[in-house]
DRENKEDO-647849 format. One record per residue (C-alpha): residue in three letters; z, y, x. Coordinates in pm, whole numbers, plus 50000, padded with zeros to 5 digits. Example, Ala and Ser with C-alpha at 12.3 -4.5 7.8 and 13.67 -1.06 7.14 Angstrom:
residues 2
ALA507804955051230;SER507144989451367;
END
This chain:
residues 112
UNK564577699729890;UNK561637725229900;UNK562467762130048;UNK561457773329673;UNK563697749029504;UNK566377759229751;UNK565627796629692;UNK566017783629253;UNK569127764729384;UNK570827793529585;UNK569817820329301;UNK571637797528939;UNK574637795029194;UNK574887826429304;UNK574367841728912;UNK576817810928812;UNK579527822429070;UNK579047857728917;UNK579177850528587;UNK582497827528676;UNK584347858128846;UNK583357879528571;UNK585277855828322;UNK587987849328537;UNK588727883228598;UNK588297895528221;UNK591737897928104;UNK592977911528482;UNK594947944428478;UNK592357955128764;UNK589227939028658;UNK586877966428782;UNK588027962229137;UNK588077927029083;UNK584367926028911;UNK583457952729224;UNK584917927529467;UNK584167895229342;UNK581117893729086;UNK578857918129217;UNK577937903229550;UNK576567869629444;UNK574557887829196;UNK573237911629416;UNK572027886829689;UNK570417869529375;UNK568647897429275;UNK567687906029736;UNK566917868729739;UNK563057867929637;UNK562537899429923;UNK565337892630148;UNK565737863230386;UNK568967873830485;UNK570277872630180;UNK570257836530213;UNK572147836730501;UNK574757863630353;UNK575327846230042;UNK576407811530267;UNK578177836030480;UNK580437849530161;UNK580507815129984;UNK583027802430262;UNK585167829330109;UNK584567823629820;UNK585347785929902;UNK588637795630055;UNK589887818429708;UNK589217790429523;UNK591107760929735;UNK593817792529750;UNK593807798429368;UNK593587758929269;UNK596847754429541;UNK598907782529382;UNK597807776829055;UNK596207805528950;UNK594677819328677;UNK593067783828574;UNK593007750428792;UNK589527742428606;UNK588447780228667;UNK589357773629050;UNK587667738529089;UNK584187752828963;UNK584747780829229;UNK584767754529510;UNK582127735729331;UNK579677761829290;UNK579977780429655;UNK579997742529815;UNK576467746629585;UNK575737777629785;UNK576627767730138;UNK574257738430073;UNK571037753629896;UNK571497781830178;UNK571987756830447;UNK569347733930299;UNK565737748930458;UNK567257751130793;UNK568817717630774;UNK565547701630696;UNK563727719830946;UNK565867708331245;UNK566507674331092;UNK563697661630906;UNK560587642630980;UNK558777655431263;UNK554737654531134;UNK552777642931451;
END
């Protein structure tokens, strides 16, 4: 995977994990602390992505949490078992597209 397609990769997850909270957390009693909490970081290290290259590293930083609420939420049945399981689907997607460059660089093909 290319450090662009990566970059593509990391950005549709982070906007899809977003989007996910925000329609999770529509109905919630506190859904501006919860949209404050939970939607608007992945969308702002989309939007620092393209400038930042920490933002990379942030966003698989935050994705194990976001990896743990969802295991939590799918275990205690939350507000939706199919809600939780595309939580742990899409920030597994983050930890990898973040991980990706710097897994390729230590592990790929050395050019001689």
């Amino acid at each position: 995977m290319s450090r662009s397609l990566a970059r593509w990769s990391l950005g549709l997850a982070l906007l899809g994990l977003g989007a996910l909270y925000l329609y999770a957390f529509h109905d919630d009693r506190h859904r501006t602390a919860a949209w404050l909490v939970f939607a608007l970081p992945p969308w702002l290290l989309a939007a620092a992505l393209p400038r930042s290259t920490r933002a990379a590293f942030w966003a698989g930083v935050l994705a194990l949490f976001w990896f743990s609420h969802g295991v939590m939420v799918a275990w205690s049945g939350g507000y939706a078992p199919a809600l939780a399981a595309l939580e742990i689907v899409l920030s597994l997607w983050v930890i990898g597209a973040a991980s990706a460059p710097g897994l390729r660089a230590r592990f790929g093909r050395r050019r001689g």
